[in-house]
C-alpha atoms as an extended CHARMM CRD file, in Angstrom:
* protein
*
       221  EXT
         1         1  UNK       CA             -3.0390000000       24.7640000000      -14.2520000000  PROA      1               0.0000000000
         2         2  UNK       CA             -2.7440000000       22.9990000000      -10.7270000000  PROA      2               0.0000000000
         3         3  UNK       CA              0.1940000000       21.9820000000      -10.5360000000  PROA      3               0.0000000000
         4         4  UNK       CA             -0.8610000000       18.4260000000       -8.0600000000  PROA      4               0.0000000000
         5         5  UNK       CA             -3.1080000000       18.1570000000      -10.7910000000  PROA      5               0.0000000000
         6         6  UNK       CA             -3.0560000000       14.9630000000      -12.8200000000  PROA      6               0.0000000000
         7         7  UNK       CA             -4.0060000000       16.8860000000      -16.2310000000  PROA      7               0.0000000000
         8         8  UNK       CA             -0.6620000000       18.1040000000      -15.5370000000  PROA      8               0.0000000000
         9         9  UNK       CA              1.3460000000       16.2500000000      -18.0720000000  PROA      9               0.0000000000
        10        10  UNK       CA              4.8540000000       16.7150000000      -17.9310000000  PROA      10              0.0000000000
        11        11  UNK       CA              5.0530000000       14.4640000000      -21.3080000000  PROA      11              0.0000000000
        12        12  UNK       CA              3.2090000000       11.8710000000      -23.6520000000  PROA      12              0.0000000000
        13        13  UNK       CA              4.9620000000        8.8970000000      -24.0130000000  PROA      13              0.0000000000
        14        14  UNK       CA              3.1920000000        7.1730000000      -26.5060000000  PROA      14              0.0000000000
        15        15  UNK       CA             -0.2710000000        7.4140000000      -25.9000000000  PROA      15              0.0000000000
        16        16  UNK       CA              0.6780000000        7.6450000000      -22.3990000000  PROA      16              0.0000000000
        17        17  UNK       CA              0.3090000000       11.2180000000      -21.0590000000  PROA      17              0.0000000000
        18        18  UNK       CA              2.7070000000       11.3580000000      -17.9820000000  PROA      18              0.0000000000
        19        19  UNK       CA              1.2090000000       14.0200000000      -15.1180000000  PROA      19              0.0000000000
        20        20  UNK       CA              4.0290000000       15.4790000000      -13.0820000000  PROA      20              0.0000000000
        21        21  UNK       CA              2.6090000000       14.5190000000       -9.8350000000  PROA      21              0.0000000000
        22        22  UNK       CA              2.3800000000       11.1720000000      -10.8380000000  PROA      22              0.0000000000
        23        23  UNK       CA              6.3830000000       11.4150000000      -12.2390000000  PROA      23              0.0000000000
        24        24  UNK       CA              7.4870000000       13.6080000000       -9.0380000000  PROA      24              0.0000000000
        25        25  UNK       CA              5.9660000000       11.1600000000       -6.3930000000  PROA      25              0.0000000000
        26        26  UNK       CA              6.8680000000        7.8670000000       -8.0060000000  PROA      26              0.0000000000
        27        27  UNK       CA             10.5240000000        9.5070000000       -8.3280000000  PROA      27              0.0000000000
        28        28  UNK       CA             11.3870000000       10.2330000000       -4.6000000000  PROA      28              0.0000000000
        29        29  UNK       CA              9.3860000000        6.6770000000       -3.6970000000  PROA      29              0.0000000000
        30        30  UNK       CA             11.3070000000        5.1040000000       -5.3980000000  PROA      30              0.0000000000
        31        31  UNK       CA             14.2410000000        6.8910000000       -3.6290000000  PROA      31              0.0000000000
        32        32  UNK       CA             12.8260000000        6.2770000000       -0.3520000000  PROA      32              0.0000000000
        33        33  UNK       CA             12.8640000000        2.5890000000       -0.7150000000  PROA      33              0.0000000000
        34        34  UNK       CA             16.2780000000        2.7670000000       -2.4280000000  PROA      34              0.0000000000
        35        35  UNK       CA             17.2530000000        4.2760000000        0.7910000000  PROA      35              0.0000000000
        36        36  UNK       CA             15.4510000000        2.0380000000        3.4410000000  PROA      36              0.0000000000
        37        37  UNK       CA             17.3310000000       -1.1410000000        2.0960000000  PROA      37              0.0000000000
        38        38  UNK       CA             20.1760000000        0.7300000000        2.8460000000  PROA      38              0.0000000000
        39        39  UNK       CA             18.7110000000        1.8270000000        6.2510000000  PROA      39              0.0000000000
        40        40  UNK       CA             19.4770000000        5.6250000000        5.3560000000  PROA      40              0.0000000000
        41        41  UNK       CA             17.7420000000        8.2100000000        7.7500000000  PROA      41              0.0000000000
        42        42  UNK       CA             17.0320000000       10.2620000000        4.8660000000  PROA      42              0.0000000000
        43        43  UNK       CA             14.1780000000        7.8330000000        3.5520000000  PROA      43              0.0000000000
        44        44  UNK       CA             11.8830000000        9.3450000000        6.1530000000  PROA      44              0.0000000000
        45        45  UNK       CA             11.9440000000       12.8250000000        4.8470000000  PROA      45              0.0000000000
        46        46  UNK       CA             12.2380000000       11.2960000000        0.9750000000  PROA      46              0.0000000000
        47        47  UNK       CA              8.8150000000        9.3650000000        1.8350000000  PROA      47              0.0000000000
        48        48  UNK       CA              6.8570000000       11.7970000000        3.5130000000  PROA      48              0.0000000000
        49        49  UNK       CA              6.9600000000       13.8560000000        0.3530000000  PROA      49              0.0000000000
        50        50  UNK       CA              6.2180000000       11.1150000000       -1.5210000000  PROA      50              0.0000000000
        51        51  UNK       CA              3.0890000000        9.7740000000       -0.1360000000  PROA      51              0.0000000000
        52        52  UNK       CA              2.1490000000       13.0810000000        0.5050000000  PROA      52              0.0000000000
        53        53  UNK       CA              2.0230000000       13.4780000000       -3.6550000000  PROA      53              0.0000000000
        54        54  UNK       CA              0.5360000000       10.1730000000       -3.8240000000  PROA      54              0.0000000000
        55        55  UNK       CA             -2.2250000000       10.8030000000       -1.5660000000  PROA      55              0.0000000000
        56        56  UNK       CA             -3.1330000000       13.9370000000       -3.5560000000  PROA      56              0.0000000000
        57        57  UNK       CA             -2.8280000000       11.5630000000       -6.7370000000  PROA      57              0.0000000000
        58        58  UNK       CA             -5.0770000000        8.5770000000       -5.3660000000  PROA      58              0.0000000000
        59        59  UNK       CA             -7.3410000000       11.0250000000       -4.7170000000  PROA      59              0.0000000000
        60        60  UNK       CA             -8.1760000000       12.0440000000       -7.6060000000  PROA      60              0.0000000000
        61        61  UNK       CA             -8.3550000000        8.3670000000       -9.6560000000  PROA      61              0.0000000000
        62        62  UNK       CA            -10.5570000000        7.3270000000       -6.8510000000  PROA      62              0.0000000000
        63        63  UNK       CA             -7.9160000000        4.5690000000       -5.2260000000  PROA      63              0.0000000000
        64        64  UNK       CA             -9.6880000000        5.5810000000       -1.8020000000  PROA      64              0.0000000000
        65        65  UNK       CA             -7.9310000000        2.9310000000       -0.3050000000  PROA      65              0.0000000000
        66        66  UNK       CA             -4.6990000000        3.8990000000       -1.4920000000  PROA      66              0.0000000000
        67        67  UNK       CA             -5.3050000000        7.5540000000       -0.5540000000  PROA      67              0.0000000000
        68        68  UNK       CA             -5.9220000000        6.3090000000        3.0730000000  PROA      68              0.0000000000
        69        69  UNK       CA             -2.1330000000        4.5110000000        2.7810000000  PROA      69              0.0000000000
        70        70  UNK       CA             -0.7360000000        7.0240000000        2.2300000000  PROA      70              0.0000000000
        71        71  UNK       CA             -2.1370000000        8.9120000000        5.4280000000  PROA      71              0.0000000000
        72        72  UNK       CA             -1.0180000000        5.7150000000        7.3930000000  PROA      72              0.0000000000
        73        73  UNK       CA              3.0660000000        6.5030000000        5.6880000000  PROA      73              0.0000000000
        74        74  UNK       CA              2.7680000000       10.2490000000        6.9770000000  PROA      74              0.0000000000
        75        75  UNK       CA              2.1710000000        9.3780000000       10.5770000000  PROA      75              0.0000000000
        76        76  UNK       CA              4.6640000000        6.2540000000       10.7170000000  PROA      76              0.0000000000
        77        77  UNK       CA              6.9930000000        8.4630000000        8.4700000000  PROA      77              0.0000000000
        78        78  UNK       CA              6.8180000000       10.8780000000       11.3320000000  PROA      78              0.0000000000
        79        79  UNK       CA              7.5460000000        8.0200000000       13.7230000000  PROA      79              0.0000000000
        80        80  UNK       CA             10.4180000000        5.9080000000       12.1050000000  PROA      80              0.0000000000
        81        81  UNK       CA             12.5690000000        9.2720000000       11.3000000000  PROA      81              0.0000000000
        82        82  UNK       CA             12.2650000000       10.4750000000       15.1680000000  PROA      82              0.0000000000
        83        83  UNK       CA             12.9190000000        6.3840000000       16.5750000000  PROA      83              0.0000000000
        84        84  UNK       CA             15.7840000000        6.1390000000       13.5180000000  PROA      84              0.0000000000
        85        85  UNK       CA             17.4800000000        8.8560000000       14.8510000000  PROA      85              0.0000000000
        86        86  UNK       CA             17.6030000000        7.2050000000       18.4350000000  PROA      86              0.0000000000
        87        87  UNK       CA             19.1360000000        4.4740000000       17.1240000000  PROA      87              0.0000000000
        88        88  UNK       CA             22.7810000000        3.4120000000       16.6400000000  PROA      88              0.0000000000
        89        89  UNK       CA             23.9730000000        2.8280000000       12.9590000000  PROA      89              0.0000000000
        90        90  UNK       CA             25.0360000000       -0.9450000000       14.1750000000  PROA      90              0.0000000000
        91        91  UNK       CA             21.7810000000       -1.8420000000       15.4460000000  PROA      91              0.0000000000
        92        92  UNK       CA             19.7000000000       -0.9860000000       12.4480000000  PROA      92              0.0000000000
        93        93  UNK       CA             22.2250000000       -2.8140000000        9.9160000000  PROA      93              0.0000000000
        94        94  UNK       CA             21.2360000000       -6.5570000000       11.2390000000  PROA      94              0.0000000000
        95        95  UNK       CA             17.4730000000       -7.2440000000       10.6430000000  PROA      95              0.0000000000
        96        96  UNK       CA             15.8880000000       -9.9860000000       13.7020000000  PROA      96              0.0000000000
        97        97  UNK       CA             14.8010000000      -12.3660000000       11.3270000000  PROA      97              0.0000000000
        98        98  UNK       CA             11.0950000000      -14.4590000000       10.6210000000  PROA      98              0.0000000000
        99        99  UNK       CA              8.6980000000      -14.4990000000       13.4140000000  PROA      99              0.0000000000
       100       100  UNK       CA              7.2290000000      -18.2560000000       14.2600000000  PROA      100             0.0000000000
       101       101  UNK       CA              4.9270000000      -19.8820000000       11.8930000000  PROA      101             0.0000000000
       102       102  UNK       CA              2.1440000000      -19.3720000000       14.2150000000  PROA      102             0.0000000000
       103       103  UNK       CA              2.5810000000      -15.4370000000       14.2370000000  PROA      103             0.0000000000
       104       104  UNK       CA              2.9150000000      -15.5490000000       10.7800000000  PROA      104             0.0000000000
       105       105  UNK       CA             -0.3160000000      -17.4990000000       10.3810000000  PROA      105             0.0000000000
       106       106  UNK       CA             -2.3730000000      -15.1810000000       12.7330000000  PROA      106             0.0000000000
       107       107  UNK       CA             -0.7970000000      -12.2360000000       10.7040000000  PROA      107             0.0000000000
       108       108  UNK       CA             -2.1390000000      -13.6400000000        7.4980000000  PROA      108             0.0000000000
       109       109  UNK       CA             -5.6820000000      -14.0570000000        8.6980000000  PROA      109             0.0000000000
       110       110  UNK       CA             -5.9850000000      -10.5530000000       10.8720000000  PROA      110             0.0000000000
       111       111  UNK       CA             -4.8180000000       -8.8890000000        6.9450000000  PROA      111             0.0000000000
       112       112  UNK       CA             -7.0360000000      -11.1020000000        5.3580000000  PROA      112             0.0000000000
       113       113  UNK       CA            -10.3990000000       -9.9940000000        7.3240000000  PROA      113             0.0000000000
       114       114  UNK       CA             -9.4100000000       -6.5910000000        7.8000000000  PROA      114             0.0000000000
       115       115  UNK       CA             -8.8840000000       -6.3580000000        3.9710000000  PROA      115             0.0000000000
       116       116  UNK       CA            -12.5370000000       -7.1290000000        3.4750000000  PROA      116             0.0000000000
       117       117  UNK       CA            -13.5260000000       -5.1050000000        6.2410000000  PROA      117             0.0000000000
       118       118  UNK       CA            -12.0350000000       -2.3010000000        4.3410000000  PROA      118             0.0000000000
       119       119  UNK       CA            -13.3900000000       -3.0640000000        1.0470000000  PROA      119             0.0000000000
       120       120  UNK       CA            -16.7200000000       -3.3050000000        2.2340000000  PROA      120             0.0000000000
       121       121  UNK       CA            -16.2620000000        0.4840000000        4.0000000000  PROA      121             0.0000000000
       122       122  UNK       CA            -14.5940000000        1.6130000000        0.8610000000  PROA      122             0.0000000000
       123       123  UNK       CA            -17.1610000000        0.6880000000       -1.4490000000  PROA      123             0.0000000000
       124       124  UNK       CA            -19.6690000000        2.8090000000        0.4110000000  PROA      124             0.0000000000
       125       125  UNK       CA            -17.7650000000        5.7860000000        0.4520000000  PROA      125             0.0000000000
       126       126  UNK       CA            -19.8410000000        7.5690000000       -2.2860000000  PROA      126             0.0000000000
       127       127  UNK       CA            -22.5870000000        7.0340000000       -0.4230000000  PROA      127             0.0000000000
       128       128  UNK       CA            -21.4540000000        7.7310000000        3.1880000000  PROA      128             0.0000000000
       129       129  UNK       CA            -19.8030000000       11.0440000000        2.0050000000  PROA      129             0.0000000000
       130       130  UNK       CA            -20.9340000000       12.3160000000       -1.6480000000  PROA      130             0.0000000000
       131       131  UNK       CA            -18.8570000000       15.1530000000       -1.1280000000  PROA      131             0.0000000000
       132       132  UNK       CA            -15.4080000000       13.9160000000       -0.7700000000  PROA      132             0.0000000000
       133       133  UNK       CA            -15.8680000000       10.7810000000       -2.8790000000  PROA      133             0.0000000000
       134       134  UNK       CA            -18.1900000000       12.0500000000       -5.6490000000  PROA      134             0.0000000000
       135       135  UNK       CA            -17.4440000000        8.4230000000       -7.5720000000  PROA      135             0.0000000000
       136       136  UNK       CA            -17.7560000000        4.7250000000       -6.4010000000  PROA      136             0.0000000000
       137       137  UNK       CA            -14.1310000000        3.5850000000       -5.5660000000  PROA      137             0.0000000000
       138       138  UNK       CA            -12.4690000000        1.4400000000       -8.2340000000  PROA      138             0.0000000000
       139       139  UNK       CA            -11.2960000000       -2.4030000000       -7.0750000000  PROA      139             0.0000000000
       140       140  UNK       CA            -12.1840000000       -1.5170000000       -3.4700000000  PROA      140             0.0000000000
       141       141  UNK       CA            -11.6710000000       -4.8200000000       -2.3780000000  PROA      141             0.0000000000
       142       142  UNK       CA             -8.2090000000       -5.3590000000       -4.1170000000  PROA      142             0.0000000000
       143       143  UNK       CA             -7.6140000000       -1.9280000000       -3.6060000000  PROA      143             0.0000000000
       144       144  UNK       CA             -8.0160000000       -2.4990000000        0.8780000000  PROA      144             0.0000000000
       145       145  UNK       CA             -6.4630000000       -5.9460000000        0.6240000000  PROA      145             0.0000000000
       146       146  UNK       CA             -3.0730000000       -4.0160000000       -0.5160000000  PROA      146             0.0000000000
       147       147  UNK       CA             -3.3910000000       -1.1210000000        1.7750000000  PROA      147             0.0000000000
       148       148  UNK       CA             -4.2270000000       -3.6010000000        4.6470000000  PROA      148             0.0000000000
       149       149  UNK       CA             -0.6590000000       -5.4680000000        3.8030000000  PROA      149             0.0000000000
       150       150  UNK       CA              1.0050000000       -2.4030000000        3.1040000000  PROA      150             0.0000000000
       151       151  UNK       CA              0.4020000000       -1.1550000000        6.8350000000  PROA      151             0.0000000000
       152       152  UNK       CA              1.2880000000       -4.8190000000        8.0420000000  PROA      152             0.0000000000
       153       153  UNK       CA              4.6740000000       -4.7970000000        5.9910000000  PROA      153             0.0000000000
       154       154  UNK       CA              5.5850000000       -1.1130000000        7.2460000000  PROA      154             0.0000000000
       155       155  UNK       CA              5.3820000000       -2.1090000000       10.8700000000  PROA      155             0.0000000000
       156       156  UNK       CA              7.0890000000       -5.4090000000       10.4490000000  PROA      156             0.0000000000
       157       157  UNK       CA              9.7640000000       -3.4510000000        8.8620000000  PROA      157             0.0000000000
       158       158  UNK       CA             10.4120000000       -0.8180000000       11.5940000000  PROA      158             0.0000000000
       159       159  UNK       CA             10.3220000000       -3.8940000000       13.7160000000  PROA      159             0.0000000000
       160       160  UNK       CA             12.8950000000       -5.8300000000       10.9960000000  PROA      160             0.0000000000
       161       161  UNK       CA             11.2860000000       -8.7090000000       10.6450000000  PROA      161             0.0000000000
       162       162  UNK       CA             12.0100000000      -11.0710000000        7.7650000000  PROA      162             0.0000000000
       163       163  UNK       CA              8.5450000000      -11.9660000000        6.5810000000  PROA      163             0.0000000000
       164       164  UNK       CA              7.8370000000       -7.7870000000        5.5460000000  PROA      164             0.0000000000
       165       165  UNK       CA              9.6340000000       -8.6190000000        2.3640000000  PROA      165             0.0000000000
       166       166  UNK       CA              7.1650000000      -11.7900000000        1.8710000000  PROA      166             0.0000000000
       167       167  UNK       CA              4.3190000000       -9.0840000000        1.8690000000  PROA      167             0.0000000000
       168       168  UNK       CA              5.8660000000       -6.3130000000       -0.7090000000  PROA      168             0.0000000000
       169       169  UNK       CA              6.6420000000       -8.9530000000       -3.0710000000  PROA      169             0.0000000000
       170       170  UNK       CA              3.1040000000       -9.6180000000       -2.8780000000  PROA      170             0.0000000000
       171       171  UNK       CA              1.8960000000       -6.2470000000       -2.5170000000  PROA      171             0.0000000000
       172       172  UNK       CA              4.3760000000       -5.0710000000       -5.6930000000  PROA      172             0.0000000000
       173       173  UNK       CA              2.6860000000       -8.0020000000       -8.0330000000  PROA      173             0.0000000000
       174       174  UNK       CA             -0.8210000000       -6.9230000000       -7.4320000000  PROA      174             0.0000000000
       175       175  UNK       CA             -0.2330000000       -3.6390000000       -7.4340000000  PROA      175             0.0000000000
       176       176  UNK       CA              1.4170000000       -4.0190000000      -11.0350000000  PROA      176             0.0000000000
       177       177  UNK       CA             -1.8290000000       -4.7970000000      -12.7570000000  PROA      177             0.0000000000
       178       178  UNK       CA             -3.8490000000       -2.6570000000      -10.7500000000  PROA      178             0.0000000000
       179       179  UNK       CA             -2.1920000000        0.4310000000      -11.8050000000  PROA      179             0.0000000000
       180       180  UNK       CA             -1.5140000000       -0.5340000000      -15.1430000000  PROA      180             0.0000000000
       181       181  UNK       CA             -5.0690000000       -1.0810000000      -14.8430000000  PROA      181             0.0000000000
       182       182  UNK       CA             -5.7550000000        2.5890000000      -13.7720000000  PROA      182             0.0000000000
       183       183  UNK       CA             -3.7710000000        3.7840000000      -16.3840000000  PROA      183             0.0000000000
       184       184  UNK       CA             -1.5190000000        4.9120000000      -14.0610000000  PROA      184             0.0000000000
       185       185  UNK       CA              1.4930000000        3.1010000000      -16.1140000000  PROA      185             0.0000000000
       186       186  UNK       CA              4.3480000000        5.0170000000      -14.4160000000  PROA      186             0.0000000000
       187       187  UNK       CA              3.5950000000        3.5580000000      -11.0580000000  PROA      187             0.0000000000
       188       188  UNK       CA              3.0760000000        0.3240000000      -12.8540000000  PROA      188             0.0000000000
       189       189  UNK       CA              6.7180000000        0.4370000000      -14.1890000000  PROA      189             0.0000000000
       190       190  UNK       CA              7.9180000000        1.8490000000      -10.8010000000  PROA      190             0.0000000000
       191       191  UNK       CA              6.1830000000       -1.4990000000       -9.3530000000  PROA      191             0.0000000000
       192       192  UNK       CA              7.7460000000       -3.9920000000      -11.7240000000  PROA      192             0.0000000000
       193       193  UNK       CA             11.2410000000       -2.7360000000      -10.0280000000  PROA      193             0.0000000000
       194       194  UNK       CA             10.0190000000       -2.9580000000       -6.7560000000  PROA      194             0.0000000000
       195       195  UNK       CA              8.8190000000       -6.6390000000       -6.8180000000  PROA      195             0.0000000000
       196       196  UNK       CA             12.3140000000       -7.4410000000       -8.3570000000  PROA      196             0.0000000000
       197       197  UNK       CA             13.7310000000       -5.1890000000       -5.3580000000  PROA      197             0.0000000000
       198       198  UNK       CA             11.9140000000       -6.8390000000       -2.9140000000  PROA      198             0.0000000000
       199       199  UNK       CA             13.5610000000      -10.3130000000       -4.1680000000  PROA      199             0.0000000000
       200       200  UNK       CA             16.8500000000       -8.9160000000       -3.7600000000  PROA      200             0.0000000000
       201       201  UNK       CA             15.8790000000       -7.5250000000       -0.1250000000  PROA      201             0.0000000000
       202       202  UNK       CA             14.0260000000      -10.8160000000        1.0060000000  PROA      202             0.0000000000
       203       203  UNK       CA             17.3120000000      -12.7220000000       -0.1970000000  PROA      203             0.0000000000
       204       204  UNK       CA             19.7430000000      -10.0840000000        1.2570000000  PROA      204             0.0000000000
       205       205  UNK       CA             17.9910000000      -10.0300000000        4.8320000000  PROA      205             0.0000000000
       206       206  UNK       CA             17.7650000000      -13.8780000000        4.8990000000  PROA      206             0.0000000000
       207       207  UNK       CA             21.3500000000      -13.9200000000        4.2180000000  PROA      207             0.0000000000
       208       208  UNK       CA             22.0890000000      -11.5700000000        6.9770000000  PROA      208             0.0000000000
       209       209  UNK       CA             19.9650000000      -13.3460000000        9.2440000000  PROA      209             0.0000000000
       210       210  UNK       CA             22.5610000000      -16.5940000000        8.5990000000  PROA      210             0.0000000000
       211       211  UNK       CA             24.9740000000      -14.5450000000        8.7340000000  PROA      211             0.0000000000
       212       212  UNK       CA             23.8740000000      -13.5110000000       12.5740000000  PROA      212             0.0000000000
       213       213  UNK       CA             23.4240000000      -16.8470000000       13.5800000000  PROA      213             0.0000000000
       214       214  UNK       CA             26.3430000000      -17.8920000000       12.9920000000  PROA      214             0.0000000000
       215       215  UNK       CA             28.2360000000      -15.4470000000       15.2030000000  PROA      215             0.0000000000
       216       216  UNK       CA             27.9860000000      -11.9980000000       13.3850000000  PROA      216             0.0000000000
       217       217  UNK       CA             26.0530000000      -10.5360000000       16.2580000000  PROA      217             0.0000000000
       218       218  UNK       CA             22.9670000000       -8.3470000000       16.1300000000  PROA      218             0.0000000000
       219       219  UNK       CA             19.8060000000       -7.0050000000       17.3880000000  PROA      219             0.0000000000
       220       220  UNK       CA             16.9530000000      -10.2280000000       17.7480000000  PROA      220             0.0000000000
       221       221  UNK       CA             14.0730000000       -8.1840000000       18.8080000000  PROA      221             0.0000000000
């Protein structure tokens, strides 16, 4: 059997059957992000084999949107390993802190309307091309609301901007239901921790941001 397959199972848990792909690439994600709040340069190389797995996995329960992502993670993978390396331990270890209201704001509305732009393209892709999506996409407007954020959240992040945090914890609730949902329970677990881990890293990062304006020093780009 195909071993990217999800009829794959590595186990039944219950009435759960647990593919191997699913257990392999919610693993080393969960890795990677164990490592980016740690701002290890190893999280790059962790991730791109994740989303690569998760990509494959989307696929094939018809979370077009989410398959898309994970194409997005490759290519800024690619990117934040080669800038990481160009940068001195010091400077990554002090995030800059919230952008203004205002940016905030216009961020909110651009992933707002580009979310439904999204959904609406996603929901056609059975029709646009049969042969690569044989099925109509599941929650496509959900579904391109969370990629949508996702991308928004990694660039604020390789930027270190406060705020990023704001949009996992929201990206980690939804996406709790919507794979439990999918039946994809694993990654519905794996997303329970990460909303709790987001808390921790919205709380640490505003607490290092005080921490810097009060004298510690750091980067405030």
């Amino acid at each position: 059997m195909n071993i990217l397959s999800v009829e794959n199972i590595m186990v039944t848990i219950g009435d759960y059957p647990l593919s191997w792909i699913e257990f392999t690439g919610t693993v080393l994600y969960f890795a990677s992000v164990w490592l980016v709040a740690r701002k290890n340069l190893l999280t790059w190389p962790v991730s791109l084999v994740s989303v690569t797995l998760y990509g494959i996995l989307f696929w094939q329960i018809r979370l077009y949107s989410d398959m898309l992502e994970q194409l997005y993670y490759l290519g800024i993978g690619v990117w934040g390993w080669i800038s990481w390396t160009k940068i001195k331990d010091e400077q990554r270890s002090i995030p800059s802190g919230f952008s203004t209201p205002k940016v905030m704001a216009a961020w909110a509305v651009g992933i707002a309307a580009a979310g439904m732009l999204l959904g609406l393209a996603v929901a056609r892709f059975h029709i646009w091309l049969p042969a690569a999506f044989p099925a109509p996409a599941d929650y496509p407007f959900l579904d391109a609301f969370t990629t949508v954020a996702s991308f928004a959240a990694m660039y604020l992040m390789t930027r270190r901007k406060t705020e990023s945090w704001l949009w996992w914890i929201t990206i980690d609730a939804i996406g709790i239901g919507l794979y439990w949902v999918k039946d994809v329970r694993f990654i519905a677990i794996q997303y329970i921790a990460l909303f709790f881990m987001a808390l921790w890293g919205l709380w640490r990062w505003i607490a290092m941001d005080r921490a810097a304006a009060q004298g510690v020093g750091g980067d405030t780009s």
